[in-house]
C-alpha positions in Angstrom: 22.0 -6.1 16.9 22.3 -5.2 13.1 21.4 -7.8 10.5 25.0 -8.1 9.4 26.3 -7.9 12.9 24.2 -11.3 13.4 25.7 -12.5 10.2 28.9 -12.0 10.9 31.4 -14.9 10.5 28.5 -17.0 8.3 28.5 -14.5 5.3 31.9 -13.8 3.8 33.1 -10.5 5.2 33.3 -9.4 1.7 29.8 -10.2 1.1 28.6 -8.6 4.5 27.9 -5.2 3.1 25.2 -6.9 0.9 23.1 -8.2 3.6 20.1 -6.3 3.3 19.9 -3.2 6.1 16.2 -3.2 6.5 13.2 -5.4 5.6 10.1 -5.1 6.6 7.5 -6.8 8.5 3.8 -6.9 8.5 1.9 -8.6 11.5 2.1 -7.8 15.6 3.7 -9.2 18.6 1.0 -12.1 18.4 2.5 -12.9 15.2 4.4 -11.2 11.7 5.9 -12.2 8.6 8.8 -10.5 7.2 9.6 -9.6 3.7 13.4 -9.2 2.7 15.6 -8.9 -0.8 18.1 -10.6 -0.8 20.7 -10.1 -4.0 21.8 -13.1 -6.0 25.2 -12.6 -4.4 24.2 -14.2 -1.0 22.0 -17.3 -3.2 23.9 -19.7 -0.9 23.2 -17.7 2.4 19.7 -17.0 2.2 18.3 -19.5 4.3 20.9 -18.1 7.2 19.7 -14.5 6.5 16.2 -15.8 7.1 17.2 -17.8 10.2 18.8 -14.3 11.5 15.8 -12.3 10.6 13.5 -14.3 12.7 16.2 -14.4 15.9 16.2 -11.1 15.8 12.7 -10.7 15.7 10.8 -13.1 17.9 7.2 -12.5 16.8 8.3 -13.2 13.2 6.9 -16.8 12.2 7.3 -16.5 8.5 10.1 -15.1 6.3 9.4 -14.7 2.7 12.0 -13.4 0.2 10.7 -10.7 -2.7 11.5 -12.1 -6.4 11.6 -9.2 -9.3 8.6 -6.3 -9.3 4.7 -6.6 -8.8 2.9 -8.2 -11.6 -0.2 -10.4 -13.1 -3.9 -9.1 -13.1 -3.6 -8.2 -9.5 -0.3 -7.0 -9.6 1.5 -9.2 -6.8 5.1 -10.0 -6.0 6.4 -13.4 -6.4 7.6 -14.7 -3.0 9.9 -17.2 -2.1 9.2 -18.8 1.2 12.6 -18.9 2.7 11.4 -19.8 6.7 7.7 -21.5 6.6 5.0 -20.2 9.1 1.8 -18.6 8.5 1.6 -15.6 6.5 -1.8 -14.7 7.4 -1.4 -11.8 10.1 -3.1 -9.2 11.7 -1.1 -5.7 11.5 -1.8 -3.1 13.9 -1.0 0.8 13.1 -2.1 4.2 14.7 -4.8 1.7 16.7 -6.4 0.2 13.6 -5.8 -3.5 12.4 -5.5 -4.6 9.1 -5.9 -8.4 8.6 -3.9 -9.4 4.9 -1.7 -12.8 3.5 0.8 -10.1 1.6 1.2 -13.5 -0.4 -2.6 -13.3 -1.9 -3.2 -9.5 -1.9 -0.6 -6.6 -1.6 0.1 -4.9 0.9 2.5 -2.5 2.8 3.3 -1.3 6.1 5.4 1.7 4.8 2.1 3.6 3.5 1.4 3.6 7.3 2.5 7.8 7.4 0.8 8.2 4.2 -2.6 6.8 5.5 -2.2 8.6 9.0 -1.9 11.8 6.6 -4.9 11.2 4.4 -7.4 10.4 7.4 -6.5 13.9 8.6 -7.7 15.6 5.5 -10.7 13.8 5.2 -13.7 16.6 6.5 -16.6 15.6 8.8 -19.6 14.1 6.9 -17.6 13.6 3.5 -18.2 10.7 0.9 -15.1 8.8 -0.1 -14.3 6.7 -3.0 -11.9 4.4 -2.8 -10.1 2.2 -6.0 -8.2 -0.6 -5.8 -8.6 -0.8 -2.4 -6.5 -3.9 -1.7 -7.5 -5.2 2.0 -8.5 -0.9 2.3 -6.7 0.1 4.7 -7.0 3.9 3.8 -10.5 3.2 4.3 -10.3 1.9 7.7 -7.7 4.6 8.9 -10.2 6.9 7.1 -13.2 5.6 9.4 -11.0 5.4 12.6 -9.5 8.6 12.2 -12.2 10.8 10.8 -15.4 10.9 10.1 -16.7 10.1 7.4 -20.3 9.9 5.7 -19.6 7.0 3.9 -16.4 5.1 2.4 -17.3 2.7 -0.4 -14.3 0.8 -1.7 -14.0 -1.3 -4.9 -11.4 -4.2 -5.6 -11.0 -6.9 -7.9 -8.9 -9.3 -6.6 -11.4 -11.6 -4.8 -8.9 -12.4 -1.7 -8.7 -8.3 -1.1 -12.4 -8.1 -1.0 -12.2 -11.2 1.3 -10.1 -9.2 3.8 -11.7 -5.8 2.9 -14.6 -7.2 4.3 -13.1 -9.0 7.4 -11.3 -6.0 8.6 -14.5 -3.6 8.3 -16.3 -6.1 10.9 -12.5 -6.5 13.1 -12.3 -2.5 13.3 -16.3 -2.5 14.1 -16.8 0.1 10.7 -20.4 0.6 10.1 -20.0 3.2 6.9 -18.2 1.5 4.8 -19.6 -0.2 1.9 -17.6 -3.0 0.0 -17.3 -3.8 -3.6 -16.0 -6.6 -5.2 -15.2 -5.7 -8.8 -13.4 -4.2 -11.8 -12.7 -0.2 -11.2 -13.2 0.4 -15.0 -17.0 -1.1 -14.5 -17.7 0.3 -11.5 -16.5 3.8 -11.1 -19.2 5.1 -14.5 -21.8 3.7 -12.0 -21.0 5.9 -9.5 -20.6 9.0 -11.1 -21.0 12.0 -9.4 -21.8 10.9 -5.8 -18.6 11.9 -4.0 -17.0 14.5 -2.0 -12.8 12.7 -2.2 -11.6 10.1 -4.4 -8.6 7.7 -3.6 -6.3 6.3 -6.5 -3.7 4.6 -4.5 -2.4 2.2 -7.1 1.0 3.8 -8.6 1.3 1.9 -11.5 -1.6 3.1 -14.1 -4.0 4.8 -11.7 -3.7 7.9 -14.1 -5.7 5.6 -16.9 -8.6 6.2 -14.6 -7.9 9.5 -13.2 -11.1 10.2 -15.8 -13.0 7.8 -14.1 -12.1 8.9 -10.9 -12.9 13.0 -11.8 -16.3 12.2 -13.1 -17.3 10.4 -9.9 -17.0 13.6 -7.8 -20.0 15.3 -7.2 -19.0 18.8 -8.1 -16.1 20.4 -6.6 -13.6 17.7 -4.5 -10.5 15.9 -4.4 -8.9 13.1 -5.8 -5.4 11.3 -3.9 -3.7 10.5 -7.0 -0.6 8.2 -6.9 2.1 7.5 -9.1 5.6 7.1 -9.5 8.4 9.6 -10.1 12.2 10.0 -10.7 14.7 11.1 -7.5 15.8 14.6 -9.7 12.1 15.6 -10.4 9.8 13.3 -8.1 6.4 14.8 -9.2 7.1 16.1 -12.5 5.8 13.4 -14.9 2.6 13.3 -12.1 1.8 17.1 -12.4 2.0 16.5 -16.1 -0.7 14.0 -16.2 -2.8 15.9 -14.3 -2.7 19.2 -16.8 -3.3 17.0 -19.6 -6.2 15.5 -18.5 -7.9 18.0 -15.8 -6.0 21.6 -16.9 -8.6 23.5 -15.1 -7.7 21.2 -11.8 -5.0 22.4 -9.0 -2.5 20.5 -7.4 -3.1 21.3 -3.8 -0.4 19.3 -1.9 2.6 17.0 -3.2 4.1 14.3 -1.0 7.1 11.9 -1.7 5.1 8.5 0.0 8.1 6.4 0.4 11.3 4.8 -1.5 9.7 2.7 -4.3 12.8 1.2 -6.2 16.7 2.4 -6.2 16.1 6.0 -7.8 12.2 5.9 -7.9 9.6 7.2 -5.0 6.2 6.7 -4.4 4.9 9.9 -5.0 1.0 11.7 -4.0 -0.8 14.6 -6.0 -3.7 16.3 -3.6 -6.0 16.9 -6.5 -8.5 19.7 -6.5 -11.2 20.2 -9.0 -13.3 23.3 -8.6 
């Protein structure tokens, strides 16, 4: 049964077509919490919504409500806790688990496709950079998936290095390496020692796109992210690329996921020869 179905008769039938249509939810059947917008239009019904979002889903113990876009030195959302439970959980995807409070680090289940699709590019024996890391999931899809030389991922924000480092021992990754730190000291000490570079972060990754360049060995490729406009989704992306690498190619584009109303996610496969 549909969110609004549920709400039916609570909300104002008026209001029922702003109910939210989808949410999402990070965790497992052992336990999740879910994430939901809710627009100031239903202010009064929010604590309902929440109540409906966890009868519909049973292994949902926390509900958290998003306030306004990612910000502060680790670039979080605000949260309002709208159904109280615990919001540490451990997500499972593509047989991998990723341990992460999305309330202390971010997170998101939606890159899930994206991560599947990186770990399948990622050659036999290659050495892979990874910045801004987060919890790293794209390394541990990378280690599950593929197989890697070495992954070495570098993150500031103390509680992502915590769970970096607990979810390389819970998925048993021996090749990994973790750094806890800031990418604009520690990508100049690791300057030319890699065969692929991830830049996941889509707001300002391209200030250290640079960075990033100079820490591949020779040739390789760099996952650049970033965000682009629904009538020309990689346009500003492929622009920033020529003006700082114009003897780089853009080898593959791919719209990530919905990022705000109008706005995707978007991924430049970066080759420098």
């Amino acid at each position: 049964m549909s969110l609004r179905r549920r709400l039916s008769g609570v909300v104002p039938g008026e209001l029922l077509e702003k109910v939210p249509s989808s949410l999402e939810i990070i965790g497992s059947r052992s336990g999740a919490v879910a994430i939901i917008e809710i627009p100031p239009e239903l202010e009064n019904y929010k604590f309902a919504i929440a109540k409906a979002v966890a009868e519909a889903n049973k292994h949902v113990r926390a509900v958290l409500r998003r306030v306004g876009g990612r910000a502060g030195e680790y670039r979080l959302y605000n949260y309002e806790v709208l159904l109280e439970g615990p919001t540490e959980v451990i997500h499972k995807e593509h047989g991998y688990y990723i341990k992460v409070d999305p309330t202390k680090v971010f997170f998101s289940s939606r890159d899930q496709t994206d991560r599947l699709d990186v770990a399948s590019r990622v050659g036999e024996g290659e050495r892979v950079l990874y910045l801004f890391a987060g919890v790293a999931p794209y390394a541990v899809a990378i280690a599950k998936l593929a197989k890697p030389r070495l992954i070495v991922a570098v993150e500031l924000n103390p509680w992502g290095f915590k769970y970096m480092v607990d979810n390389f021992r819970l998925n048993k990754i021996k090749n990994a390496v973790a750094i806890h730190g800031d990418v604009a000291v520690v990508a100049p000490l690791l300057r030319r020692k890699f065969d692929r570079v991830l830049l996941t972060l889509p707001l300002g990754a391209y200030k250290y796109l640079p960075a990033a360049l100079e820490c591949l060995e020779k040739s390789g490729v760099i996952h650049f992210y970033h965000l682009g406009k629904e009538e020309d989704p990689f346009g500003e992306a492929e622009g920033i690329v020529t003006q700082i690498c114009p003897h780089c190619q853009v080898v593959g584009r791919r719209v990530v996921r919905d990022y705000a109303p109008g706005v995707y996610k978007v991924r430049l496969d970066i080759y420098k020869p």
